[in-house]
N, CA, C and O atoms as CSV, one atom per row, in Angstrom:
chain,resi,resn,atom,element,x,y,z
A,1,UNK,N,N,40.711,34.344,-27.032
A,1,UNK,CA,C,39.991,35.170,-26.088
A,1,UNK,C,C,38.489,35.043,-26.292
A,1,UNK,O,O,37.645,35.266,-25.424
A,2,UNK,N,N,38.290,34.715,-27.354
A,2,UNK,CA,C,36.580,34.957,-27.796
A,2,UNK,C,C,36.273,33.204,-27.210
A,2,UNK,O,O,35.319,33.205,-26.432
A,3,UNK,N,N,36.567,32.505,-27.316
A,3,UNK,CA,C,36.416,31.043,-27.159
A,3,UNK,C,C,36.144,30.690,-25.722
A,3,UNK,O,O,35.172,30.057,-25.310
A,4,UNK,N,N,37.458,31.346,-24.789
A,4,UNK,CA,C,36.971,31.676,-23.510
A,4,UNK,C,C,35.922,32.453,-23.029
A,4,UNK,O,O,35.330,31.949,-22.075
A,5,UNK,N,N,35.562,33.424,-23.374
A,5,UNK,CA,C,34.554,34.037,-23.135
A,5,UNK,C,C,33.219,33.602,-23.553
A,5,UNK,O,O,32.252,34.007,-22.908
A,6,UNK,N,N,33.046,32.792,-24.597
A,6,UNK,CA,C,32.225,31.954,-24.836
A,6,UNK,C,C,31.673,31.108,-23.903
A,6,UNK,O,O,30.464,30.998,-23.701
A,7,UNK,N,N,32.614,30.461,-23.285
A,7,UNK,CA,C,32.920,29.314,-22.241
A,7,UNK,C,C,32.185,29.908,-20.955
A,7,UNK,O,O,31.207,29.526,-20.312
A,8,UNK,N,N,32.748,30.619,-20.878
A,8,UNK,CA,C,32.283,31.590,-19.552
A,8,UNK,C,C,31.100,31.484,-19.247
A,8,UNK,O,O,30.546,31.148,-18.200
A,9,UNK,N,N,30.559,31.937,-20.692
A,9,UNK,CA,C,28.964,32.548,-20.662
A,9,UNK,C,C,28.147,32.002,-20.220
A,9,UNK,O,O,27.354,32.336,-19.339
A,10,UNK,N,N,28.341,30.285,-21.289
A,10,UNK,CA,C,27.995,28.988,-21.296
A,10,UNK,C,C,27.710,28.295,-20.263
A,10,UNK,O,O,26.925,27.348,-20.298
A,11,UNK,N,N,28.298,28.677,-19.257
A,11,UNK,CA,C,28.680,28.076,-17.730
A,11,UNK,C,C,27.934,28.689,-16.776
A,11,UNK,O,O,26.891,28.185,-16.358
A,12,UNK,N,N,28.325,29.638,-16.424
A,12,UNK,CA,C,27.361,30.206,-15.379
A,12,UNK,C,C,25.717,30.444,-15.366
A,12,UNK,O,O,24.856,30.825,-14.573
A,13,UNK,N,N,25.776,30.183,-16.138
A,13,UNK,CA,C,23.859,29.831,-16.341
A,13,UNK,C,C,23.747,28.274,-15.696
A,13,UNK,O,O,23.058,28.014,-14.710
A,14,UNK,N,N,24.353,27.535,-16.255
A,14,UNK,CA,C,24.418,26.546,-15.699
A,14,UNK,C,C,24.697,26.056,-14.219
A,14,UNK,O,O,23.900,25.232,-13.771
A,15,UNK,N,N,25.693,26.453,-13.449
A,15,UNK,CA,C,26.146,26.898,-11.845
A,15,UNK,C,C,24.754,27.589,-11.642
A,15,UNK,O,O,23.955,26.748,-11.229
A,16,UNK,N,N,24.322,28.523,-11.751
A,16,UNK,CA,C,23.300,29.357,-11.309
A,16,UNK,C,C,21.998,28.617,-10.927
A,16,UNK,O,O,21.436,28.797,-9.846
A,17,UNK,N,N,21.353,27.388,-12.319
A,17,UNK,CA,C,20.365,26.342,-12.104
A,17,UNK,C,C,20.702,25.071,-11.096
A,17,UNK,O,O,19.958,24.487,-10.309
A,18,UNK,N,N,22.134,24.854,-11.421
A,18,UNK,CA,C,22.884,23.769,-10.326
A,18,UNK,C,C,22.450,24.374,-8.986
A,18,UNK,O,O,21.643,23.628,-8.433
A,19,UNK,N,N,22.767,25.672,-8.165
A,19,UNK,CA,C,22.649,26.336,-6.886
A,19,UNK,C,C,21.550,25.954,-6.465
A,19,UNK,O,O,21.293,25.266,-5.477
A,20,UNK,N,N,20.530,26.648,-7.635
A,20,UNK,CA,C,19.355,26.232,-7.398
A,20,UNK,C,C,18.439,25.631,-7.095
A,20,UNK,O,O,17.436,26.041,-6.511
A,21,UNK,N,N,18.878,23.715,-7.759
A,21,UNK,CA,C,17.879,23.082,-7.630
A,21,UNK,C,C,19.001,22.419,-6.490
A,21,UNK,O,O,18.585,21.369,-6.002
A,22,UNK,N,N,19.895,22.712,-6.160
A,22,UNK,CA,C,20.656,22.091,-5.200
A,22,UNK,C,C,19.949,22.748,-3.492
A,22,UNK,O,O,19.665,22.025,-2.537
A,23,UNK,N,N,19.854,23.826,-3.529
A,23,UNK,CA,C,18.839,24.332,-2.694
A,23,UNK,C,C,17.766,24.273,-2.866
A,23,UNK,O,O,17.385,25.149,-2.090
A,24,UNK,N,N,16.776,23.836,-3.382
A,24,UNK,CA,C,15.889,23.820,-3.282
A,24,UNK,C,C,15.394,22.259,-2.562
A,24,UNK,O,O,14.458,21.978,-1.813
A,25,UNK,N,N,16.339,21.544,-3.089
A,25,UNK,CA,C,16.226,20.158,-2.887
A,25,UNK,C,C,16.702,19.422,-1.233
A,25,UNK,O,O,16.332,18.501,-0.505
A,26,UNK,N,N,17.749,20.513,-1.249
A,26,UNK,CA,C,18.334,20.180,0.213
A,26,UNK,C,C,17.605,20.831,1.348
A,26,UNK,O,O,17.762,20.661,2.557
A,27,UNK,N,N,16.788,21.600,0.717
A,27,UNK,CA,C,15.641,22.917,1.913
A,27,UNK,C,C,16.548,23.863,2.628
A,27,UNK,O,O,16.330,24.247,3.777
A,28,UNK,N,N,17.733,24.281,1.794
A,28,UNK,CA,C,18.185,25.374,2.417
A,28,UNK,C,C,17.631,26.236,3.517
A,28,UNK,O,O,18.078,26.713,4.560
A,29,UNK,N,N,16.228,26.254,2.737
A,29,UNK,CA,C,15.317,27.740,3.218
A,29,UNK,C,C,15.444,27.517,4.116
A,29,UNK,O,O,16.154,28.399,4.599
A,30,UNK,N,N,15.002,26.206,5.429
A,30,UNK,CA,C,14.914,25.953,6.773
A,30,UNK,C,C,15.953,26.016,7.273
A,30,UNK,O,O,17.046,25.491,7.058
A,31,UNK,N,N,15.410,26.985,8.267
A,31,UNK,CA,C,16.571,26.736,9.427
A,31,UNK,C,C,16.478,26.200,10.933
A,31,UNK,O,O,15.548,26.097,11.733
A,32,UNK,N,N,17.526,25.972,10.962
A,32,UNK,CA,C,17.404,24.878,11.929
A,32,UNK,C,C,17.545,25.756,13.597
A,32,UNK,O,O,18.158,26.810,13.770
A,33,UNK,N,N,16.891,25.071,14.529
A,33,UNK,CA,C,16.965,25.720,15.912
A,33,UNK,C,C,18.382,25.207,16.345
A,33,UNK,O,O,18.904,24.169,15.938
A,34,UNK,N,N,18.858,25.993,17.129
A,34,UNK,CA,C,20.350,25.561,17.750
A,34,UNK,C,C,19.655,24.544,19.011
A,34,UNK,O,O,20.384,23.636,19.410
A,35,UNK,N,N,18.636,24.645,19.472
A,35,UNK,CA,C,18.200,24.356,20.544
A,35,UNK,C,C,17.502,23.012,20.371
A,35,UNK,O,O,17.036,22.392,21.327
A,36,UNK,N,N,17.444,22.524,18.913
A,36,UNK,CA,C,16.772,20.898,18.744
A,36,UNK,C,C,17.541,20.210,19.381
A,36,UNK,O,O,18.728,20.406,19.643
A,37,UNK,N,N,16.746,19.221,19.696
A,37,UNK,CA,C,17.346,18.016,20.699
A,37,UNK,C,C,18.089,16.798,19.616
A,37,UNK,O,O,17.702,16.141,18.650
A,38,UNK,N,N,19.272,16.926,20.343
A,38,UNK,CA,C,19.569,16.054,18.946
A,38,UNK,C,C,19.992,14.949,19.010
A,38,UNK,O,O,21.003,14.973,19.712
A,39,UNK,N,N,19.607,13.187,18.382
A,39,UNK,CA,C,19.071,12.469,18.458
A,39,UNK,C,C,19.423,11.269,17.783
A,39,UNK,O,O,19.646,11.494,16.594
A,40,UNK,N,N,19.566,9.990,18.127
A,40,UNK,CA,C,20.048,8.967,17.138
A,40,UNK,C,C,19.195,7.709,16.731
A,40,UNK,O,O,18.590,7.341,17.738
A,41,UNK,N,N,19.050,7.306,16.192
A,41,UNK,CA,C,18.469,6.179,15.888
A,41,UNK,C,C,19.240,4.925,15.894
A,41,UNK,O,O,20.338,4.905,15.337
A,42,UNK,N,N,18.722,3.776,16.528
A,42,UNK,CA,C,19.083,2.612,16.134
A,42,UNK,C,C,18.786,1.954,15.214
A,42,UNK,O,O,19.592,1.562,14.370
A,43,UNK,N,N,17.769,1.755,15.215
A,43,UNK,CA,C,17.240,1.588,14.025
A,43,UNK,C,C,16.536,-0.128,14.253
A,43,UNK,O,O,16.097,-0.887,13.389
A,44,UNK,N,N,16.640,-0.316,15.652
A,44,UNK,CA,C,16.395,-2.141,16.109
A,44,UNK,C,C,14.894,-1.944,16.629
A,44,UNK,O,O,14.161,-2.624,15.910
A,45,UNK,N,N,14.452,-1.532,17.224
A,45,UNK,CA,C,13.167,-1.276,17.877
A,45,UNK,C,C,12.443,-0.285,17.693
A,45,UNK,O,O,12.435,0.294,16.607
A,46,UNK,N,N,11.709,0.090,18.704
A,46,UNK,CA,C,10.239,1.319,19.153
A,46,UNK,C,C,10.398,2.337,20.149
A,46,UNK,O,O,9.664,3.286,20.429
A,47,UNK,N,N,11.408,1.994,20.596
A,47,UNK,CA,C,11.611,2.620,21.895
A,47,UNK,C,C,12.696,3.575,21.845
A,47,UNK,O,O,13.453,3.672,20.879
A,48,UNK,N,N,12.794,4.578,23.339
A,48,UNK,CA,C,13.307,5.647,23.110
A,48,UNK,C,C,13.731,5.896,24.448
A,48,UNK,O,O,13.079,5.564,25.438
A,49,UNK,N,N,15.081,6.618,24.476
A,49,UNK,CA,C,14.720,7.176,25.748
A,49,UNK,C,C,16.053,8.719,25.910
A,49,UNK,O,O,17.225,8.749,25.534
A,50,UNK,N,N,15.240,9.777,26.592
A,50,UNK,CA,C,15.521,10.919,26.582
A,50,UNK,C,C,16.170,11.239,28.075
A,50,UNK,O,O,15.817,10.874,29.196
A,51,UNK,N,N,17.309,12.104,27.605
A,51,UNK,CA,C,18.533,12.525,28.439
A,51,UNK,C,C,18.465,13.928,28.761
A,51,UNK,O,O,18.460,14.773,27.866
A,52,UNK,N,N,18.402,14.281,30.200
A,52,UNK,CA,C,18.432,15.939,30.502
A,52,UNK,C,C,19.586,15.792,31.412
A,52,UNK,O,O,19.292,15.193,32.446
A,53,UNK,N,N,21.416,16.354,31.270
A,53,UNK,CA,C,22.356,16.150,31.666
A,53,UNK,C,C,22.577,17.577,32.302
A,53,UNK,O,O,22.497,18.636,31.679
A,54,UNK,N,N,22.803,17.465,33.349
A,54,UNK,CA,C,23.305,18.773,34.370
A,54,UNK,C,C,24.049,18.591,35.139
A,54,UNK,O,O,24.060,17.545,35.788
A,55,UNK,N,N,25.004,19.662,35.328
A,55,UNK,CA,C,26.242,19.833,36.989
A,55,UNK,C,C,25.185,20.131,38.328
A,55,UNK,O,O,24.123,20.700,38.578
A,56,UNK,N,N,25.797,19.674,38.709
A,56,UNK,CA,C,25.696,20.074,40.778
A,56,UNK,C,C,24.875,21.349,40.765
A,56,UNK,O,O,23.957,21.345,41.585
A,57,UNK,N,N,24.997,22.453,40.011
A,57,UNK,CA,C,24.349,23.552,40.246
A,57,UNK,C,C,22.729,23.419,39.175
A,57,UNK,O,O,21.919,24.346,39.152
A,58,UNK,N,N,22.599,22.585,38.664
A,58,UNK,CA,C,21.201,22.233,37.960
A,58,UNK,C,C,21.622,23.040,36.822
A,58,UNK,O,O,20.584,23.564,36.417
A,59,UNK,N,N,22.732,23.472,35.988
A,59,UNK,CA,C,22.693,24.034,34.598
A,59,UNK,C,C,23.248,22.689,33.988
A,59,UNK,O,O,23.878,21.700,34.364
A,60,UNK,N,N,22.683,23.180,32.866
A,60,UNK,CA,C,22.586,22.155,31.702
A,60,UNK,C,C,24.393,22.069,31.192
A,60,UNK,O,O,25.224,22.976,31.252
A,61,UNK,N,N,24.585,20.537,30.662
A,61,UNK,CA,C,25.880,20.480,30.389
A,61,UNK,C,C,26.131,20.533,28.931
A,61,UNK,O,O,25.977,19.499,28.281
A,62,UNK,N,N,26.423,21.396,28.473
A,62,UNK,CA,C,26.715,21.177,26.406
A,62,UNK,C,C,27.801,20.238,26.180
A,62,UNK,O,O,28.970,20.431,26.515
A,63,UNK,N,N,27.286,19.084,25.521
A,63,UNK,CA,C,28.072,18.277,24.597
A,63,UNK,C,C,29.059,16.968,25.668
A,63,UNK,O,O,30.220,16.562,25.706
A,64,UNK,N,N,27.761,16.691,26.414
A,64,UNK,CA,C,28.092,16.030,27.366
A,64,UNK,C,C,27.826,14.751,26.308
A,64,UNK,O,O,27.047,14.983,25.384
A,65,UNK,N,N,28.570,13.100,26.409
A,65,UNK,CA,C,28.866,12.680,25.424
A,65,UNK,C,C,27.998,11.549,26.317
A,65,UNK,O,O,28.244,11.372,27.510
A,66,UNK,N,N,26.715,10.638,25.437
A,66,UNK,CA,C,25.994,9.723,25.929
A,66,UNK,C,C,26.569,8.589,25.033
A,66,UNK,O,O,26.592,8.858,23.832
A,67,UNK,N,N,27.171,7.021,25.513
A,67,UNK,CA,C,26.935,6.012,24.812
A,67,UNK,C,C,26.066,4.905,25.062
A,67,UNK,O,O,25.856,4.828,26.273
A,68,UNK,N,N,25.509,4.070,24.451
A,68,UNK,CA,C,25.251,3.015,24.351
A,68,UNK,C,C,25.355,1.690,23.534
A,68,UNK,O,O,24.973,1.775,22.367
A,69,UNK,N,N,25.793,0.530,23.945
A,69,UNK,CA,C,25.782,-0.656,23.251
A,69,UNK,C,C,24.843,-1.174,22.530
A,69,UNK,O,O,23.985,-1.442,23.371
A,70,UNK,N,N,24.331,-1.582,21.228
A,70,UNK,CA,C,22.782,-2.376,21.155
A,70,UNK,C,C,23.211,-3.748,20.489
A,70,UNK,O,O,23.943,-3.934,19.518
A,71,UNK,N,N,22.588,-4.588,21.237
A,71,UNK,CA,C,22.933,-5.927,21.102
A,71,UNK,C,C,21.673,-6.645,20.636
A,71,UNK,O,O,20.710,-6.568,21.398
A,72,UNK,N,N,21.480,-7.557,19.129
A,72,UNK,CA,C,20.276,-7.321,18.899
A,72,UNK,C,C,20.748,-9.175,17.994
A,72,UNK,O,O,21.716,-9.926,18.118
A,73,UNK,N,N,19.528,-9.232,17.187
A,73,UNK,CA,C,20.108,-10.363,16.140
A,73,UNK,C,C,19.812,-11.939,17.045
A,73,UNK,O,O,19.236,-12.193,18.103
A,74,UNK,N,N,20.476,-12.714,16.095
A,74,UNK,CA,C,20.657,-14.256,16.536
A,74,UNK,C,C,21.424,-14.385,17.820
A,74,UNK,O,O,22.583,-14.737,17.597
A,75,UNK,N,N,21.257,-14.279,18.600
A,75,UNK,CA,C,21.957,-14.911,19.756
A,75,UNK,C,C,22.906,-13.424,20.303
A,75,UNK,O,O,23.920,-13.299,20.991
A,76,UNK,N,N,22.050,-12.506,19.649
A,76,UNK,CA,C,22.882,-10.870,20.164
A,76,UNK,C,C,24.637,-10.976,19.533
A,76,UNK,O,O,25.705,-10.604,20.018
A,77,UNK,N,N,24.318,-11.580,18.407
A,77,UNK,CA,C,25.629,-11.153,17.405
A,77,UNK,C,C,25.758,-10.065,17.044
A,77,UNK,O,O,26.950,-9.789,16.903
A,78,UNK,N,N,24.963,-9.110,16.766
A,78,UNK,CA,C,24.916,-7.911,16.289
A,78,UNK,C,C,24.890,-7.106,16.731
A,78,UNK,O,O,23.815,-6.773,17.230
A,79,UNK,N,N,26.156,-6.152,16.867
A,79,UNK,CA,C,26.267,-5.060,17.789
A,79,UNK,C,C,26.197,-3.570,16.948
A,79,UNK,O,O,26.542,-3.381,15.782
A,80,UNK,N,N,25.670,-2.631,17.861
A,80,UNK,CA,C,25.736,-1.222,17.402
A,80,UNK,C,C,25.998,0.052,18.303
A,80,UNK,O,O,25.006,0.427,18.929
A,81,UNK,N,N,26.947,0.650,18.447
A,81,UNK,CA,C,27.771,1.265,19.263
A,81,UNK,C,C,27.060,2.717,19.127
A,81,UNK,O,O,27.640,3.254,18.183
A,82,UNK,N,N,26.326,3.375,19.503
A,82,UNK,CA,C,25.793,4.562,19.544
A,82,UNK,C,C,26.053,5.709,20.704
A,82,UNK,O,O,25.878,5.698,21.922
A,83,UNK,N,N,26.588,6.780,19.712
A,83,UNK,CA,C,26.873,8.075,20.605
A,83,UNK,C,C,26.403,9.081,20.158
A,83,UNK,O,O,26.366,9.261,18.940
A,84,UNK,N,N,25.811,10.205,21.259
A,84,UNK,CA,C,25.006,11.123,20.875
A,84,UNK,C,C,25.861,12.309,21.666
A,84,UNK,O,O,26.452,11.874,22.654
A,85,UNK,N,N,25.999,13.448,21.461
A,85,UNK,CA,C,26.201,14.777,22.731
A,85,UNK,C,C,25.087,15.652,22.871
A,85,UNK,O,O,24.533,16.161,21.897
A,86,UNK,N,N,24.752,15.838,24.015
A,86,UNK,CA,C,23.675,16.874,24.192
A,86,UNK,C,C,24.081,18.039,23.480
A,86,UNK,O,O,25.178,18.245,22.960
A,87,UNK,N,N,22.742,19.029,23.521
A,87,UNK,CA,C,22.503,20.284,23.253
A,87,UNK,C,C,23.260,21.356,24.152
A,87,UNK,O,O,24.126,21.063,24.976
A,88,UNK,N,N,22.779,22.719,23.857
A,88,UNK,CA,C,22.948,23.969,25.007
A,88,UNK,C,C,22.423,23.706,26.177
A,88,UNK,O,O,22.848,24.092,27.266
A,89,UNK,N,N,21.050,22.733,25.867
A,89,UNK,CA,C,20.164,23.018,26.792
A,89,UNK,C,C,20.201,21.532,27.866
A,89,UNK,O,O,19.377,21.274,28.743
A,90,UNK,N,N,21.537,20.617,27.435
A,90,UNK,CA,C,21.420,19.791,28.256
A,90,UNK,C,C,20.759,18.678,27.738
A,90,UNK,O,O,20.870,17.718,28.501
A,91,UNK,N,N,19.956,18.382,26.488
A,91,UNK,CA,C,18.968,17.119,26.383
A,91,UNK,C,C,19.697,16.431,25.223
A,91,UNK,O,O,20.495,17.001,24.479
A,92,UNK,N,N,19.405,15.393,25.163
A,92,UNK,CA,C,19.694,14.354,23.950
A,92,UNK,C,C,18.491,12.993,23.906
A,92,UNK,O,O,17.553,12.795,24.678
A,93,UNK,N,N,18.787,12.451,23.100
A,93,UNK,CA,C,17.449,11.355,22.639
A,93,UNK,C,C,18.056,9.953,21.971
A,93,UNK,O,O,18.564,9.989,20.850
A,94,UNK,N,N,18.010,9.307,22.370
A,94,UNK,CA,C,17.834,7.701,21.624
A,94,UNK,C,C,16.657,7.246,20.772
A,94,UNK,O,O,15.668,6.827,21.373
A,95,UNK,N,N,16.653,7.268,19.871
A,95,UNK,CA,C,15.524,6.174,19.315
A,95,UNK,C,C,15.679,5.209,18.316
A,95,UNK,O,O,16.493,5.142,17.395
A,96,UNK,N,N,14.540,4.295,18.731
A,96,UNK,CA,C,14.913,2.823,17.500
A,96,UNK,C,C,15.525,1.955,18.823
A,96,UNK,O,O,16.293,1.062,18.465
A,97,UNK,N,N,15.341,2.048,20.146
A,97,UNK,CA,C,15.870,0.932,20.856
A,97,UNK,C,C,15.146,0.058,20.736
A,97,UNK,O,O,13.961,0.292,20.502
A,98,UNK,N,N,15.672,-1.388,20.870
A,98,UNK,CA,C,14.964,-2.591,21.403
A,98,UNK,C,C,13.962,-2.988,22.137
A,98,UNK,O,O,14.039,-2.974,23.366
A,99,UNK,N,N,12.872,-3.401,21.477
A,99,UNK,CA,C,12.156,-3.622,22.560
A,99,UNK,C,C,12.174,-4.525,23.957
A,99,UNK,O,O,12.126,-4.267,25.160
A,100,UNK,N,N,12.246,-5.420,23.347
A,100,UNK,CA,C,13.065,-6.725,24.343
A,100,UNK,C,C,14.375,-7.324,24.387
A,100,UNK,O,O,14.569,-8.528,24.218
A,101,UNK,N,N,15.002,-6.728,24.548
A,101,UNK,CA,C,16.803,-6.939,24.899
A,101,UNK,C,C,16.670,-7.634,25.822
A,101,UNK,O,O,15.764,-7.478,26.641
A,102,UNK,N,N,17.662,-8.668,25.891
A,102,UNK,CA,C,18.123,-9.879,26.095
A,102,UNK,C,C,18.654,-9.090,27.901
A,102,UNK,O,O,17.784,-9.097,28.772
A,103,UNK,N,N,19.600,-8.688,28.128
A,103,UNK,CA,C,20.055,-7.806,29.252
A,103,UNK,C,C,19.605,-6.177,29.219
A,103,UNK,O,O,19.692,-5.619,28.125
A,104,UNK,N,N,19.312,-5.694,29.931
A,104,UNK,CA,C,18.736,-4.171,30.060
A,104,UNK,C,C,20.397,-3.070,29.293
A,104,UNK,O,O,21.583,-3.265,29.557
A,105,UNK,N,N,19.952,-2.288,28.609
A,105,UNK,CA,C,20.954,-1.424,28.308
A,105,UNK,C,C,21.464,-0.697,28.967
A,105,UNK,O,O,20.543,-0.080,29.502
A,106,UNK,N,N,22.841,-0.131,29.498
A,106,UNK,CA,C,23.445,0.903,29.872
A,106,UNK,C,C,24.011,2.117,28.945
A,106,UNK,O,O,24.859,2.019,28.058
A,107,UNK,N,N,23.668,2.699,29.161
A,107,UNK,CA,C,23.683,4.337,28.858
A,107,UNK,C,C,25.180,4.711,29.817
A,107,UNK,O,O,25.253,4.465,31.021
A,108,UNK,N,N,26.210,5.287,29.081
A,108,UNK,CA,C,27.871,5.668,29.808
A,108,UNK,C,C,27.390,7.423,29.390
A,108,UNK,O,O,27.540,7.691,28.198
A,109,UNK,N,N,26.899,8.453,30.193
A,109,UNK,CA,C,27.603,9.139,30.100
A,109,UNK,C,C,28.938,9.851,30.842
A,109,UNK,O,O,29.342,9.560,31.968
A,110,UNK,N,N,29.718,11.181,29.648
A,110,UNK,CA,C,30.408,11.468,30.409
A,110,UNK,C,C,30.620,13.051,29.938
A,110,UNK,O,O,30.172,13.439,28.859
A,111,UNK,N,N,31.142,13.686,30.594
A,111,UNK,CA,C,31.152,15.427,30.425
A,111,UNK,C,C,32.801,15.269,31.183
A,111,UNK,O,O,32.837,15.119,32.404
A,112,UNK,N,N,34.291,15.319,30.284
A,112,UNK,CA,C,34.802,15.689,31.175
A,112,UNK,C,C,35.781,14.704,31.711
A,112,UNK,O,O,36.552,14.177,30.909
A,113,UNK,N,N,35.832,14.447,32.756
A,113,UNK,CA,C,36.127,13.684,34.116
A,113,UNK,C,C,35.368,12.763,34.643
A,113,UNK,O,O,35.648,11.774,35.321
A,114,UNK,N,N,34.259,13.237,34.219
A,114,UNK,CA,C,33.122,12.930,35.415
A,114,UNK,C,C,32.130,12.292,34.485
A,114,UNK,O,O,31.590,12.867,33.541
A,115,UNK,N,N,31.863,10.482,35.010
A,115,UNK,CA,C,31.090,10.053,34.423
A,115,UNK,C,C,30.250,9.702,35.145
A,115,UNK,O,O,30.124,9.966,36.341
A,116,UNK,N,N,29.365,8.846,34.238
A,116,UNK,CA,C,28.067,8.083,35.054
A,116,UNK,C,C,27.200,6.791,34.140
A,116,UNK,O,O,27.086,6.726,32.916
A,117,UNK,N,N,26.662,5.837,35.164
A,117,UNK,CA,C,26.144,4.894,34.249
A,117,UNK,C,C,24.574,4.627,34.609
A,117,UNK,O,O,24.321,4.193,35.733
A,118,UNK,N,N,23.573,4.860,33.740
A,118,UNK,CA,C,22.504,4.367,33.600
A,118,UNK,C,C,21.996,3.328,33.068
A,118,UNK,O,O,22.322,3.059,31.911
A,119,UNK,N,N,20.875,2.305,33.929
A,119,UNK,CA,C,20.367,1.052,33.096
A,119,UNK,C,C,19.107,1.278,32.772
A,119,UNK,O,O,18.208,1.843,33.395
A,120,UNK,N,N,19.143,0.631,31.427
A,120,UNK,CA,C,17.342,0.790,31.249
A,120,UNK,C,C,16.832,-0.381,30.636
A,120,UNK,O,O,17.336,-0.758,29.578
A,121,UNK,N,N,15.658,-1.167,31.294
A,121,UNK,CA,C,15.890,-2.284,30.853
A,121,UNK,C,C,14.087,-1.478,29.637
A,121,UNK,O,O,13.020,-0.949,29.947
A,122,UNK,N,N,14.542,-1.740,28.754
A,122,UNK,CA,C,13.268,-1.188,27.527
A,122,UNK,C,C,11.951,-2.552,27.469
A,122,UNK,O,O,10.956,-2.446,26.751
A,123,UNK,N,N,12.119,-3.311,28.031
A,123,UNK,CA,C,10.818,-4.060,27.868
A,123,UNK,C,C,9.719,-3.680,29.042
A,123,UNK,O,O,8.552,-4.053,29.159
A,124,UNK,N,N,10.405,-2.924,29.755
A,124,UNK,CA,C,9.555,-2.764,31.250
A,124,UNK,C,C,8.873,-0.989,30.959
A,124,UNK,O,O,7.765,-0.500,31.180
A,125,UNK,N,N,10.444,-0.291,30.242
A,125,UNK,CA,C,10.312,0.904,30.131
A,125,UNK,C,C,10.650,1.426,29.288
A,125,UNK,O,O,11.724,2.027,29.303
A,126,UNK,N,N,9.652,1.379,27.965
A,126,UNK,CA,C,9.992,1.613,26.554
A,126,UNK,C,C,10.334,3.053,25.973
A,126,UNK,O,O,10.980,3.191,24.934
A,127,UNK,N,N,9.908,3.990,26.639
A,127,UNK,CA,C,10.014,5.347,26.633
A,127,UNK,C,C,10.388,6.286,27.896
A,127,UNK,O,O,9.681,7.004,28.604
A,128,UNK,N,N,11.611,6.034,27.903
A,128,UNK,CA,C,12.418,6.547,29.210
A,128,UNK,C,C,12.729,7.929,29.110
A,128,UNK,O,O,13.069,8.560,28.109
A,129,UNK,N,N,12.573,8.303,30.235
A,129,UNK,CA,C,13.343,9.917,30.331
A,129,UNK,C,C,14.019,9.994,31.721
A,129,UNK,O,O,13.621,9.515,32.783
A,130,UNK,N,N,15.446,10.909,31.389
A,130,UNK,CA,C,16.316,10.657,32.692
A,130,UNK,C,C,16.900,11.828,33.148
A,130,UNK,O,O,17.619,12.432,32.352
A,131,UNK,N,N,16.747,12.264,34.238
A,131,UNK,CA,C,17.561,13.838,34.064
A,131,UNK,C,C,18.733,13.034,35.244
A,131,UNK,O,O,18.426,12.284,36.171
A,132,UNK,N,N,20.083,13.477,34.842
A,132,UNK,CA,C,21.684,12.994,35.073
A,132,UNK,C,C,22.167,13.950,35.444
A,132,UNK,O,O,22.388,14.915,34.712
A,133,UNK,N,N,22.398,13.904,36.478
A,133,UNK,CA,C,22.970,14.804,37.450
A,133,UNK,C,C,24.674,14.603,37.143
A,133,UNK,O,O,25.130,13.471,37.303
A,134,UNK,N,N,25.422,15.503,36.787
A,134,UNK,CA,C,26.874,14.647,36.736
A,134,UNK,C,C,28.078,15.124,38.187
A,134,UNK,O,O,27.113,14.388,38.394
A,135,UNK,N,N,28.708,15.386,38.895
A,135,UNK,CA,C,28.972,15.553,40.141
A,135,UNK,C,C,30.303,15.356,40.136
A,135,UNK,O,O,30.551,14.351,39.470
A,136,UNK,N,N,31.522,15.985,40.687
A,136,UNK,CA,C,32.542,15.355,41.256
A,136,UNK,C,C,32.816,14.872,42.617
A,136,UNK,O,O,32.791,15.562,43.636
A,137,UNK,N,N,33.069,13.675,42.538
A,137,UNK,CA,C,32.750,13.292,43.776
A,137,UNK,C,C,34.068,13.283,44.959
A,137,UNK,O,O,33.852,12.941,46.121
């Protein structure tokens, strides 16, 4: 009994500094907005381009699902399959696209049922913004 309790003692001082520098390190303290736009990187280019997704009635769609292909490398061997879902508020973000892609990128979103396809060719229009109407047709 005394050996365990020893043990005990021994320990939780220890857990207590672990918590600690484990928060401190990870920035617990911050908190985060529900409302950040949230965002992916490619990690191939400079470029970017930003998504405002809404129904027929102009409200914003939550977790409406954006993809894109990035085709990059020797002869566009190298592929990278990127998906993002909007916010509450309807927006999402790409960045790190290509600057000069070989063919212009398409953007698939979809909410649903109901999709849609956007092109963007990034050498013409490196910093795009798109508001996506999504519709049943």
């Amino acid at each position: 009994m005394t050996l365990m309790r020893m043990t005990m003692t021994r320990i939780r001082p220890l857990q207590v500094i672990c918590a600690v520098a484990f928060l401190a390190i990870c920035g617990a303290t911050t908190t985060a907005n529900p409302a950040d736009v949230p965002s992916i990187d490619g990690g191939v280019g400079s470029c970017r381009a930003d998504f405002t997704v809404k129904d027929g009635a102009s409200k914003p769609i939550y977790d409406a699902k954006i993809e894109v292909l990035l085709r990059y490398g020797f002869m566009n061997m190298r592929k990278t399959d990127l998906q993002v879902g909007t916010n509450s508020d309807g927006k999402a973000r790409f960045t790190g696209l290509p600057n000069f892609p070989k063919k212009p990128l398409e953007f698939h979103i979809k909410s649903g049922t109901v999709s849609k396809t956007i092109t963007d060719d990034t050498s013409t229009n490196c910093n795009a913004t798109y508001d996506v109407v999504l519709t049943v047709h």
